[in-house]
C-alpha positions in Angstrom: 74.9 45.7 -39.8 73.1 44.5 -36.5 69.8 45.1 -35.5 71.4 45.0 -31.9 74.6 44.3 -31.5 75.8 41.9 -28.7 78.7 40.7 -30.2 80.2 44.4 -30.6 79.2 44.6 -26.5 80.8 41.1 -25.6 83.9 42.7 -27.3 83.9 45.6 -25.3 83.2 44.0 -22.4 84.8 41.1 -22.6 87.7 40.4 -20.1 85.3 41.7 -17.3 83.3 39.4 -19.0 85.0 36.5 -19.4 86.5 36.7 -15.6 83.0 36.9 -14.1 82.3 34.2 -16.1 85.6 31.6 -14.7 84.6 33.1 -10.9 81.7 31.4 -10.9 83.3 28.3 -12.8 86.0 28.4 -10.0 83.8 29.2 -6.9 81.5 25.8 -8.5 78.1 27.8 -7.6 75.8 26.9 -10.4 72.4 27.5 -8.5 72.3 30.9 -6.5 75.6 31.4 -6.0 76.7 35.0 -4.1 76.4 36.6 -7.6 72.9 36.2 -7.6 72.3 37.8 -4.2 75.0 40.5 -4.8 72.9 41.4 -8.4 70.0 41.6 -6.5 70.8 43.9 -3.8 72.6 45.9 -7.2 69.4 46.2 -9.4 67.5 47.1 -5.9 69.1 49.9 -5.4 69.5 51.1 -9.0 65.7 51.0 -9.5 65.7 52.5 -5.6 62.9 49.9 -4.1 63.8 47.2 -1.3 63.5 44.3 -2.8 64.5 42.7 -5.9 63.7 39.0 -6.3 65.7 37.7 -9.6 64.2 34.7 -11.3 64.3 31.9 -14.5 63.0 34.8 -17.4 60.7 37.5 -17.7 57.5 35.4 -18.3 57.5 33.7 -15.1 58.4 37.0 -13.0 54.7 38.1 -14.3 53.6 34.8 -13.9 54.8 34.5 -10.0 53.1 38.2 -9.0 49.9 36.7 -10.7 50.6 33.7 -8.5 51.2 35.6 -5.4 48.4 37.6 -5.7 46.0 34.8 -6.1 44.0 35.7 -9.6 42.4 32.8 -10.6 38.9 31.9 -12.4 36.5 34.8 -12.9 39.4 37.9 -12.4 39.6 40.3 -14.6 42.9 41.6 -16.0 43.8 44.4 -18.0 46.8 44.5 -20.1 47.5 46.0 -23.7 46.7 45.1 -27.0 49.9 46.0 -28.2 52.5 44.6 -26.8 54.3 40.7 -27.0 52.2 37.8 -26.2 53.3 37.0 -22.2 52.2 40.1 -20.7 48.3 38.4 -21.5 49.5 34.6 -21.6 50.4 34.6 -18.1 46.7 35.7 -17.3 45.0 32.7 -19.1 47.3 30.4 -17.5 46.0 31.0 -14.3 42.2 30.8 -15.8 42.0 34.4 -15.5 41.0 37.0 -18.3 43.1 39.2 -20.0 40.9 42.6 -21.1 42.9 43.9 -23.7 43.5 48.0 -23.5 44.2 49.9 -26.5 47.0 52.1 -26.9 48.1 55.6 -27.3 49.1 56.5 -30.9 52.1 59.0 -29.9 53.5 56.7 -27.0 52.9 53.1 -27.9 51.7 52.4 -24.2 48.6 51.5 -22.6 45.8 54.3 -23.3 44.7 55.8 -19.6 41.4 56.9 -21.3 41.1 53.5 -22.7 41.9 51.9 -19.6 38.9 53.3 -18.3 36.7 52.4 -21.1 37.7 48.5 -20.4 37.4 48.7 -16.6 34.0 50.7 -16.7 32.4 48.0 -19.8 34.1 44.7 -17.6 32.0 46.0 -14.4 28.7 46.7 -16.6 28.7 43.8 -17.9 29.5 41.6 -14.5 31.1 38.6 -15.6 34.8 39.0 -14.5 35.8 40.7 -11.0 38.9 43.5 -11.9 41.6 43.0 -10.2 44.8 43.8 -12.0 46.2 46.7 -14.6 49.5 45.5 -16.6 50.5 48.9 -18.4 54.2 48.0 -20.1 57.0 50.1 -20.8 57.1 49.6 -24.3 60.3 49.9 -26.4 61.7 51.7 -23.1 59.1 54.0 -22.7 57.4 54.3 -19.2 53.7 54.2 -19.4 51.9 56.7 -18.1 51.6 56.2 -14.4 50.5 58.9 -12.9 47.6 58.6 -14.9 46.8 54.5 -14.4 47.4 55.1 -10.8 44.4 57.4 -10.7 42.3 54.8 -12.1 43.5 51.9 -10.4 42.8 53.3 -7.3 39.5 54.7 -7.9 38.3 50.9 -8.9 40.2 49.2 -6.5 42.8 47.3 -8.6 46.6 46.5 -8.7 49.3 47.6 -10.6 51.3 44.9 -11.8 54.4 47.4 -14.1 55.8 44.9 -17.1 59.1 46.2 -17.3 61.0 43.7 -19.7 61.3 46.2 -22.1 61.7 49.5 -19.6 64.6 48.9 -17.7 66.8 52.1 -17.4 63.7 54.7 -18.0 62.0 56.6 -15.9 59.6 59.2 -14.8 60.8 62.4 -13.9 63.7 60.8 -10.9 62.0 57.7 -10.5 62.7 54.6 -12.7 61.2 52.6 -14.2 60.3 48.8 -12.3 59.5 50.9 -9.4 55.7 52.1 -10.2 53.0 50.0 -9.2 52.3 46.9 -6.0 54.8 45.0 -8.2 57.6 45.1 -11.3 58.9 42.8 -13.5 61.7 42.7 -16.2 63.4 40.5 -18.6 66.9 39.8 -19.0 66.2 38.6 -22.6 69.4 39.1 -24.5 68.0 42.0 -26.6 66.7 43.5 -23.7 68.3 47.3 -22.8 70.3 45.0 -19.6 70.0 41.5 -20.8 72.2 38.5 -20.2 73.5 35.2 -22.3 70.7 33.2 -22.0 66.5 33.7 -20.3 66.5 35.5 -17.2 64.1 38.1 -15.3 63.1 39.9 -12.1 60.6 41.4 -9.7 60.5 44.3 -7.6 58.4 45.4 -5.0 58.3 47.4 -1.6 56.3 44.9 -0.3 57.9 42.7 2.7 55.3 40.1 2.3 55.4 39.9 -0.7 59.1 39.6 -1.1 59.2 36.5 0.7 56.0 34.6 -0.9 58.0 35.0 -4.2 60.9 33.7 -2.5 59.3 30.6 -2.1 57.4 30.5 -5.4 60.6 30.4 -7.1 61.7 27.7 -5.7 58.8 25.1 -5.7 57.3 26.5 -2.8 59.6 26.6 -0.4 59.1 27.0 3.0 61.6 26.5 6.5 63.8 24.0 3.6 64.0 22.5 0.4 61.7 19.6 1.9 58.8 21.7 3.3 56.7 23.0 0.7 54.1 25.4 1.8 52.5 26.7 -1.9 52.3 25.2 -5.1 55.2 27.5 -6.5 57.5 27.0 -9.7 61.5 26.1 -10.6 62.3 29.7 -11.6 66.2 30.2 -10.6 68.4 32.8 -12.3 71.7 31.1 -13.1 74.9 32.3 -11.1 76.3 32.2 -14.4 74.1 34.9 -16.0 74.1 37.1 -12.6 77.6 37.1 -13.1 77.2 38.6 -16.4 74.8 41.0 -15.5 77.1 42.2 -13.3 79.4 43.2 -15.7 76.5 45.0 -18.1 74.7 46.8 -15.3 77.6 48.7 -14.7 78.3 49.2 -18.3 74.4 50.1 -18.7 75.0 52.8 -16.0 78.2 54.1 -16.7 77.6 54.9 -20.8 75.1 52.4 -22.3 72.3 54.0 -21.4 73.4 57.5 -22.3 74.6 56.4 -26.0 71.2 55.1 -26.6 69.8 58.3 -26.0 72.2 60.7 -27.7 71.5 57.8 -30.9 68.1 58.3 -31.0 68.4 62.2 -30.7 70.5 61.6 -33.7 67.7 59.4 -35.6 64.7 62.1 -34.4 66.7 65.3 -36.1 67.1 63.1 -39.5 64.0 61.8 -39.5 61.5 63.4 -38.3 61.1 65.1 -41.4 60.4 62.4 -43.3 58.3 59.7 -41.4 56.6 60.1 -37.6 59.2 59.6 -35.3 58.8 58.3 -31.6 57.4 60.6 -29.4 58.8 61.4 -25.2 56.6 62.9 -23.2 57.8 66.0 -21.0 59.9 64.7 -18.0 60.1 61.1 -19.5 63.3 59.3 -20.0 63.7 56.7 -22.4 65.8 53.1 -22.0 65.4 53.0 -26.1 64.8 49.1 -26.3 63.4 49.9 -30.2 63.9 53.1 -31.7 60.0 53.0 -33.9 59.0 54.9 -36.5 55.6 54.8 -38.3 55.3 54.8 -41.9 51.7 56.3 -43.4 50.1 52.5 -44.3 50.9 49.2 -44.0 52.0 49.1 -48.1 54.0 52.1 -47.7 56.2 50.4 -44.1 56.3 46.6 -45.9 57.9 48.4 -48.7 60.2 50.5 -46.8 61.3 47.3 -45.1 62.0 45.5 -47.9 64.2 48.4 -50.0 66.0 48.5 -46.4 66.9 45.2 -46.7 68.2 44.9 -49.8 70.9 47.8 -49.0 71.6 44.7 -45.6 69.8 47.1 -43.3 67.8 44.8 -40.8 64.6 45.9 -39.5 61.9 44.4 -37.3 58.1 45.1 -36.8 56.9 44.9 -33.5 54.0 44.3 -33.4 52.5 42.7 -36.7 49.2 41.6 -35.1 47.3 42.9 -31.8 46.4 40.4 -29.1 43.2 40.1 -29.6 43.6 38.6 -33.0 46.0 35.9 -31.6 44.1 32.4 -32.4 45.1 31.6 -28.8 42.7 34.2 -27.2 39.9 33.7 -30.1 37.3 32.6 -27.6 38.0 35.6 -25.4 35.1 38.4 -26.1 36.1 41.9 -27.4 35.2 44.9 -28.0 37.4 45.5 -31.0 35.9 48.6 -31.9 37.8 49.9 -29.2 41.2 49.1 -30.3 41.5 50.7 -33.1 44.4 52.5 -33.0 46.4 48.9 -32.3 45.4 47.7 -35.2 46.5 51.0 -37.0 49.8 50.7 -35.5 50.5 47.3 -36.4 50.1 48.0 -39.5 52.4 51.1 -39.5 55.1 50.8 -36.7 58.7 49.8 -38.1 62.1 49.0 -35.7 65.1 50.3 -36.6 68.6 49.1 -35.2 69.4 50.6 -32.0 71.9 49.3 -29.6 74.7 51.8 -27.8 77.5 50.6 -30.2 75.6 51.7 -33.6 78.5 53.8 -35.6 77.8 57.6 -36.3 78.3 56.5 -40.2 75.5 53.2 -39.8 72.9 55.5 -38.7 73.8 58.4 -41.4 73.5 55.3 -44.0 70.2 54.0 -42.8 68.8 57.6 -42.5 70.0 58.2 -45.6 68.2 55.4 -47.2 64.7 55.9 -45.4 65.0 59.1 -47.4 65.1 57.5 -50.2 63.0 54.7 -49.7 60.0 56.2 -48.7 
């Protein structure tokens, strides 16, 4: 069993595959070749803003709206304790300060309430200038917008969305990498649309700043390769993996998407009985990167995990450690007494397989044996 299958999707998908694959081979355009504009204008006008600006992975898409927006020394910027390392590592690499949010115990996501907390103690205390909010859309889950918008425009900040895990979910008819100044995703092979290798995007309404990314991507670019206007980055999606996510978009459209949901309906109404299972928020649509379940203690999970394995059920915990307790960010102050419920979750929260090719009778087994297990 897979925790996410890719092999079962190349199979499905593999003459389209494959083809897309020689094109570019045959047509001999490595570097933004016509695949990469044509994925652009596709994933544009899935996520329904103008301008979709594909790029080397999902780090440096954060990284390049950071850039863009010029946060340096002395910003402020809030992003969640729970969530992988980049969404905050992209801050301190431009000398900023990542605040670190805590999250909501139902959703996974950025606390609004909490948000407010951080913004509120970072301008009584005066050392950092707030200028950005980086909810994410954990394990597919939009975070709540409507909400963070509120707050963000009552103190005056930017939304930047971190989408590399949100891709395909939405809010209500509008999807996901379209909230906020600025989206990003990932095209991380696990990701709910990811390709062969790193790759990533941004999206924005935003002429401007469209075209300043543009040029960050490509060392600064200005009229040609050989006028450089900006300090900018080499942050190119392959033609190769457009090409590829070609083919998967419209396979995410057309049915992947859809599976993944009527799998973890399936999961919910055999487990929800038996351990807290994830919770969807009225008029919130899920893209299901990690179906997540929490167990009542860290012992309790730790030994679910391990009875799951032995019957060669894999499992993953994301997240075993907030950010603040990452050594890289140990000279960062905290207020840890805020994030409690981060460090409650990291000590609870267990992955299951989920992937829109998991078999009726895999997920009957591996329900079957959380039953027994816990």
């Amino acid at each position: 069993m897979q925790f996410r299958d890719l092999k079962a999707q190349y199979q499905a998908l593999k003459p389209q595959i494959d083809k897309a694959i020689q094109n570019v081979l045959d047509e001999g355009q490595f570097i933004m070749g016509r695949q990469v504009r044509e994925l652009e204008e596709s994933l544009a006008e899935y996520v329904g803003v103008k301008h979709c600006i594909s790029c080397a992975n999902g780090t440096d898409a954060l990284l390049m709206v950071l850039m863009a927006w010029d946060i340096k020394a002395g910003d402020a910027v809030f992003v969640p304790d729970f969530t992988f390392f980049a969404t905050a590592e992209v801050v301190s690499l431009l000398g900023a300060t990542p605040i670190f949010v805590d999250a909501d115990e139902d959703t996974f996501n950025m606390d609004p309430v909490k948000l407010e907390e951080a913004i509120q103690r970072t301008l009584k205390e005066g050392r950092y200038h707030p200028r950005v909010v980086i909810p994410v859309d954990l394990f597919g889950l939009p975070a709540n917008y409507p909400a963070i918008k509120k707050i963000a425009e009552k103190y005056n900040l930017l939304i930047l969305e971190d989408g590399a895990q949100g891709f395909g979910g939405r809010i209500g008819e509008q999807k996901a990498c379209s909230f906020g100044h600025a989206a990003t995703t990932s095209f991380f092979p696990a990701k709910p649309l990811g390709c062969y290798g790193d790759g990533g995007a941004i999206f924005t309404n935003n002429d401007g700043l469209a075209e300043e990314l543009k040029s960050i991507r490509m060392h600064g670019k200005g009229t040609s390769r050989y006028d450089n206007v900006r300090i900018g980055l080499n942050s190119r999606l392959d033609t190769i993996q457009a090409a590829i996510l070609q083919v998967k978009l419209k396979a995410f459209m057309d049915y992947e998407l859809e599976k993944v949901n009527q799998i973890a309906n399936v999961y919910t109404e055999k487990l929800r009985d038996i351990v807290k299972t994830p919770v969807i928020p009225d008029g919130y649509y899920s893209s299901w990167a990690q179906y997540t379940i929490q167990l009542d203690n860290k012992e309790q999970r730790d030994a679910l995990q391990k009875k799951l394995q032995e019957q060669g059920i894999p499992t993953m915990v994301y997240y075993s450690k907030p950010l603040h307790k990452q050594k890289a960010f140990e000279d960062i102050a905290s207020n840890t007494n805020s994030l409690n419920t981060t460090g409650d979750l990291c000590n609870r929260v267990l992955s299951l397989p989920m992937h829109p090719y998991l078999e009726e009778k895999s997920i009957a087994e591996i329900c079957e044996n959380i039953r027994r297990g816990k």
